[in-house]
Steps between C-alpha positions, in 0.01 A plus 500: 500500500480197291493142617397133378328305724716191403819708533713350830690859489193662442361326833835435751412208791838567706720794650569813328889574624479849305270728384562825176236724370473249219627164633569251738743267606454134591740190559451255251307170552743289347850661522819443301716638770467589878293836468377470193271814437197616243419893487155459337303804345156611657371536128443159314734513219630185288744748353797693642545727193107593569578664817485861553840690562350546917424102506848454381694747769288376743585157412926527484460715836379185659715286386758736656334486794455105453889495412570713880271254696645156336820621551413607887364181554735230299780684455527297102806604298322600203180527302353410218166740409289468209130403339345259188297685263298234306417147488861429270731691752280289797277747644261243640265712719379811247561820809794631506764452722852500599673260623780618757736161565718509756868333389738304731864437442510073433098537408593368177839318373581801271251797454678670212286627271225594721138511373641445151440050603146604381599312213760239661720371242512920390604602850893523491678688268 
């Protein structure tokens, strides 16, 4: 299996809260939201389109599974799933993973729109 030495997703320092064939699951260092998780591939990958079609079922199974536990645990009234590919879109560590956030009603004054605020002042429509 490939890893880089300087990869922290290549090397993880904390608890592993699930496990896939392919994957693993991890609460993020600094969250946006109570629960905030990462499901992180075993293979070091910059590049979710590079992923083979197992890596990829393996991968939306956990988050599944992430989605279950989260909701188990903090009992959040919604979700909001999804990944950066690239430097533009803000990937900033080059592994892939997802992020699963964990949503709360009054978390924000007015959530419409979702994960289209990646670009603020494009975010309403």
């Amino acid at each position: 299996m490939k890893k880089n030495p300087d990869c922290p997703f290549c090397h993880i320092d904390r608890e592993i809260i699930l496990k896939g064939a392919c994957c693993c699951a991890i609460y993020d260092m600094f969250p946006v939201n109570r629960g905030h998780v990462l499901v992180i591939t075993d293979r070091h990958v910059g590049d979710y389109f590079e992923l083979e079609k197992e890596e990829i079922e393996d991968l939306w199974e956990t988050v599944r599974k992430a989605r279950d536990l989260l909701e188990e645990k903090y009992s959040p009234q919604g979700f909001n799933v999804g990944f950066n590919v690239g430097e533009a879109a803000g990937q900033t560590i080059d592994h892939v993973h997802i992020h699963v956030i964990p949503r709360y009603s009054g978390d924000m004054e007015d959530p419409t729109g979702g994960v289209r605020h990646v670009i603020p002042e494009r975010g309403k429509y």
